[in-house]
FIDREN-277607 format. One record per residue (C-alpha): residue number from 0; x, y, z. Coordinates in pm, whole numbers, plus 32768, in hexadecimal, padded with zeros to 4 digits. Layout:
<rs>
   nr    xx    yy    zz
  NUM     X     Y     Z
...
</rs>
This chain:
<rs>
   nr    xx    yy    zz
    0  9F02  9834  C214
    1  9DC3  98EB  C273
    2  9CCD  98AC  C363
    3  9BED  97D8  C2EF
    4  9A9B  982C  C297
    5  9925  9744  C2F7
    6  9819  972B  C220
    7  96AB  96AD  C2A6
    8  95F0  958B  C22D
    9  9454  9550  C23A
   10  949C  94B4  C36A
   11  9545  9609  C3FA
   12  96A3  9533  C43C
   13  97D6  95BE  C3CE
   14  986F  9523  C2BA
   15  9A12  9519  C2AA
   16  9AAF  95EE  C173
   17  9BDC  95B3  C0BF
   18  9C8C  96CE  C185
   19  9C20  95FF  C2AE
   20  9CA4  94D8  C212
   21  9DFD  9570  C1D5
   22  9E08  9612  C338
   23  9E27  94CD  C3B8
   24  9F66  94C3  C33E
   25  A0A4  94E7  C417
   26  A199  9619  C3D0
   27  A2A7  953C  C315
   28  A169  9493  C26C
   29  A0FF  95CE  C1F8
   30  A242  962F  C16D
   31  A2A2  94EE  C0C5
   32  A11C  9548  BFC2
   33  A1A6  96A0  BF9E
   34  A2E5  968D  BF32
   35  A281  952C  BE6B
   36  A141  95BA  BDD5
   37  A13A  9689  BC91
   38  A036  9798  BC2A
   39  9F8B  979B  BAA8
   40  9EB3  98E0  BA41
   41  9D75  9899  B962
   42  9CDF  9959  B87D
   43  9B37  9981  B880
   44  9ACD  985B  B7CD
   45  9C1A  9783  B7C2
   46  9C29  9630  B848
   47  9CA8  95F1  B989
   48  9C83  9455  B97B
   49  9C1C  936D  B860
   50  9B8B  9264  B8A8
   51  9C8F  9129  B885
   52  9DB7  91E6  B8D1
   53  9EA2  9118  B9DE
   54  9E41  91AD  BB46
   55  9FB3  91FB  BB9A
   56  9F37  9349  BC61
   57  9E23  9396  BD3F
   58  9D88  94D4  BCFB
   59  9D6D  95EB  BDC5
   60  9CB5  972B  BD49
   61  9D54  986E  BDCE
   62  9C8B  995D  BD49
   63  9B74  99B9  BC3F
   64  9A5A  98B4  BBD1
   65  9A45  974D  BB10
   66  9932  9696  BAA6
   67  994E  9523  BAD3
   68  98CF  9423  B9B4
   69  984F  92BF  B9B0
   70  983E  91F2  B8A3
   71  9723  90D4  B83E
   72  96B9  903B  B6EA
   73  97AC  914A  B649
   74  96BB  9255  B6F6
   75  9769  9353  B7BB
   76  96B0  93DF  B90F
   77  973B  94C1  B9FC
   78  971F  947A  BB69
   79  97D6  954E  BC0B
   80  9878  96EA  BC21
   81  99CF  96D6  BCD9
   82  9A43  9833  BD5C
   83  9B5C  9899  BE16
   84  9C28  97EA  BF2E
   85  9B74  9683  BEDB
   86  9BF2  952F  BE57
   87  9B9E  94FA  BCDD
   88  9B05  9373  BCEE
   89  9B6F  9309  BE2C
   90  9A8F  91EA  BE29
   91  9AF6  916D  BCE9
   92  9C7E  918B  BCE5
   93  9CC6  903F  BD9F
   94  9BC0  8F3E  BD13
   95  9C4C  8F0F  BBC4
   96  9DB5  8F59  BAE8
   97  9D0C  9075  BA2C
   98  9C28  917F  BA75
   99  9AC3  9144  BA0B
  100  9A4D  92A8  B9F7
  101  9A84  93ED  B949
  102  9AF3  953A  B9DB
  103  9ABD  9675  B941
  104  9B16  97E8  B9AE
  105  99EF  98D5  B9A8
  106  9AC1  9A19  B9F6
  107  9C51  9A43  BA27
  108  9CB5  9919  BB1B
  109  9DE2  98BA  BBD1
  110  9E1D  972D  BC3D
  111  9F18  96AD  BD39
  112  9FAB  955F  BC88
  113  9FE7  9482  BDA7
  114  A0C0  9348  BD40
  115  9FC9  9249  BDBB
  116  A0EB  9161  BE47
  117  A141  9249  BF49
  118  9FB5  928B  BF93
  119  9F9B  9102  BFD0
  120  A0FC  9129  C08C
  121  A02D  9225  C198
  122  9F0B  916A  C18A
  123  9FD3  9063  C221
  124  A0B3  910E  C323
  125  9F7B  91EB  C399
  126  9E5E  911C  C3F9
  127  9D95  9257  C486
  128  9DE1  9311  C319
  129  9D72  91CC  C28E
  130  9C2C  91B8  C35B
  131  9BF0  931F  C302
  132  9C25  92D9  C1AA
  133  9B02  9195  C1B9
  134  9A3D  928D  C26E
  135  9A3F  9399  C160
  136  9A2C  92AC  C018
  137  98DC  920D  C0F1
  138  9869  9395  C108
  139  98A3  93C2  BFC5
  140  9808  92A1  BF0E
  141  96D5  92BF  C00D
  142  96B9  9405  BF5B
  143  96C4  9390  BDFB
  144  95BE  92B8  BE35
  145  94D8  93B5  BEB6
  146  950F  9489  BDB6
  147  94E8  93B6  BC92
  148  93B3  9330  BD4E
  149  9323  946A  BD64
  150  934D  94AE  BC0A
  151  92A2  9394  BBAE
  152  916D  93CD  BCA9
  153  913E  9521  BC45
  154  90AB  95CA  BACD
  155  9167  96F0  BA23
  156  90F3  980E  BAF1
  157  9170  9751  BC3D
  158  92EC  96C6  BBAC
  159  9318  983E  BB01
  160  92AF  98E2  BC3C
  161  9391  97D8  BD39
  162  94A4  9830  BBF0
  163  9472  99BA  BC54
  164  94B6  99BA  BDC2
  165  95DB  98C5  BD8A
  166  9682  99E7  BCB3
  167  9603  9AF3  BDCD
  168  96B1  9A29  BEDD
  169  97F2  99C4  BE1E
  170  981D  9B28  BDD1
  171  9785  9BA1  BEF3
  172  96D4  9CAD  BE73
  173  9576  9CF0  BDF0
  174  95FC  9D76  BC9A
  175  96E4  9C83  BBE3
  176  9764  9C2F  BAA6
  177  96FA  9A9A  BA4A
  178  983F  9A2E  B9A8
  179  9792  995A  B88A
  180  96B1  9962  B782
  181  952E  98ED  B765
  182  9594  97CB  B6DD
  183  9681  9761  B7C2
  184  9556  979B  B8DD
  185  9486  96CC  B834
  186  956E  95A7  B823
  187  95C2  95C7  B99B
  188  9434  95EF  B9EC
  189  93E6  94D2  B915
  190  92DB  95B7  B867
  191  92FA  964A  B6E6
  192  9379  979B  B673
  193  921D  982E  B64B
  194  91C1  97C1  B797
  195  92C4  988D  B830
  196  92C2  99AE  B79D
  197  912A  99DE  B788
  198  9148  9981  B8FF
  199  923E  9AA0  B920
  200  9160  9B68  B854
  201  9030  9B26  B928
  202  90E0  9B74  BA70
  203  916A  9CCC  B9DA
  204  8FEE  9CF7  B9B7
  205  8FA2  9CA3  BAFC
  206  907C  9DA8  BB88
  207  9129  9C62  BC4D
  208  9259  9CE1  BBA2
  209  9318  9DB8  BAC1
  210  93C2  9D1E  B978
  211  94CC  9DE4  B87A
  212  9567  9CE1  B7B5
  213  9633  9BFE  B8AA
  214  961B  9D05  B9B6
  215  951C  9CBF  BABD
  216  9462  9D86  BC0B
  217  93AB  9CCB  BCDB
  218  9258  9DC1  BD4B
  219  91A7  9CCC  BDFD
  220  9290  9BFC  BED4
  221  9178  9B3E  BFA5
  222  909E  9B19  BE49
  223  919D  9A69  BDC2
  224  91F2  998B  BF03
  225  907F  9936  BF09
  226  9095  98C0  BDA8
  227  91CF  97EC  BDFA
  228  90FE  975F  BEFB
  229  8FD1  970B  BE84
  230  9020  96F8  BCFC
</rs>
C-alpha cells in the first residue's frame, strides 16, 4: 500500500485518509484484503451503489471520480464527490443492513470490493487500524457537514464558485473538465438550472473564468476564492 496522504481541516489539523487507514494494517493484514478483495470498472454515469442493496462490501475507490447521493422525501441531493484512493460511504456501511445512499461514476472508475466480513474481522484483530478507521469516518463526516452547511449559508455565486475550486483541486489543475451536466450542478448546489448556468455565464463575463461547454479555465484564481469566501 502507499504512503498515505493528509489533508488539512479549518482548524489546520491533519485529518487521517483511507490510505492512512489501510497502512495501519499489518503485512499479512494487508495481504489477506488483496488477495480477498475484487475490482469492478464503471462506466461515466453507471451506478456504483443503489441505495437498499445489502452492504456485503465496503467500498474502496481506486481510481477516477463518484458522486455520492442522499435521498429525502423521494428528492435526491448530492453531498459528496469521491475520487481516487478513498472509501465510498464509510460512515454509512455499518449502521444499517442496506446502504442508504446512491453512488454514481462521473468518469471511468475502478472500486476495490472488500467482503465486509473480513473488514470487521481486521477491525477486530487491529485495534490501531480500527482507531484509524474511527478517526477517518469522524474526518470525514466533520467534512460533510461543513460542506452541506456551507451550501446552505451561501447564494448561487458563492456554492458555484466553492463547486469550481473543488473541481480545480480534485484535478489539480486550473483547466478541467466538470464531469456532469448543468443540471446535475444544480441539484448538488441546491440552486435551479438557470441559476447555474447564468452564474456561469456571468463569471465568463467577468473574466473570473473561461467556459467551452463542460470545459473550464480558471483566470482569476483569488477572484474566485474571494467569492467562495464571502458569497
Amino acid at each position: 500500500m502507499p504512503d498515505f496522504l493528509q489533508k488539512e481541516s479549518c482548524f489546520n489539523q491533519k485529518i487521517l485518509d483511507a490510505q492512512g487507514c489501510l497502512n495501519k494494517l499489518t503485512d499479512e493484514e494487508k495481504a489477506l484484503l488483496v488477495n480477498t478483495k475484487h475490482d469492478i470498472e464503471f462506466q461515466p454515469g453507471e451506478s456504483i451503489v443503489k441505495r437498499g442493496m445489502l452492504v456485503n462490501n465496503v467500498l474502496y475507490l481506486t481510481e477516477g471520480l463518484a458522486k455520492l447521493e442522499l435521498e429525502n422525501d423521494n428528492k435526491s441531493a448530492t453531498v459528496a464527490l469521491i475520487n481516487s484512493h478513498s472509501f465510498i460511504g464509510i460512515v454509512c456501511c455499518f449502521a444499517f443492513e442496506q446502504f442508504d445512499f446512491n453512488a454514481t461514476a462521473l468518469e471511468k472508475t475502478k472500486v476495490s470490493f472488500i467482503d465486509i466480513n473480513v473488514f470487521r474481522q481486521l477491525i477486530v484483530s487491529n485495534s490501531e487500524f480500527a482507531l484509524s478507521l474511527i478517526q477517518h469516518m469522524s474526518g470525514v463526516s466533520n467534512g460533510l457537514l461543513h460542506r452541506i452547511t456551507s451550501i446552505y449559508q451561501k447564494n448561487i455565486d458563492g456554492v458555484l464558485s466553492m463547486l469550481l475550486l473543488e473541481f480545480s483541486k480534485l484535478y489539480d489543475s486550473l483547466e478541467f473538465k466538470i464531469p456532469m451536466s448543468r443540471k446535475e450542478m444544480a441539484n448538488m448546489l441546491g440552486y435551479s438550472k438557470e441559476s447555474v448556468i447564468n452564474t456561469l455565464s456571468k463569471f465568463n463575463k467577468e473574466d473570473i473564468i473561461n467556459v467551452s461547454d463542460r470545459n473550464i479555465e480558471i483566470l482569476d484564481l483569488k477572484k474566485l476564492q474571494q467569492i467562495k469566501k464571502l458569497g
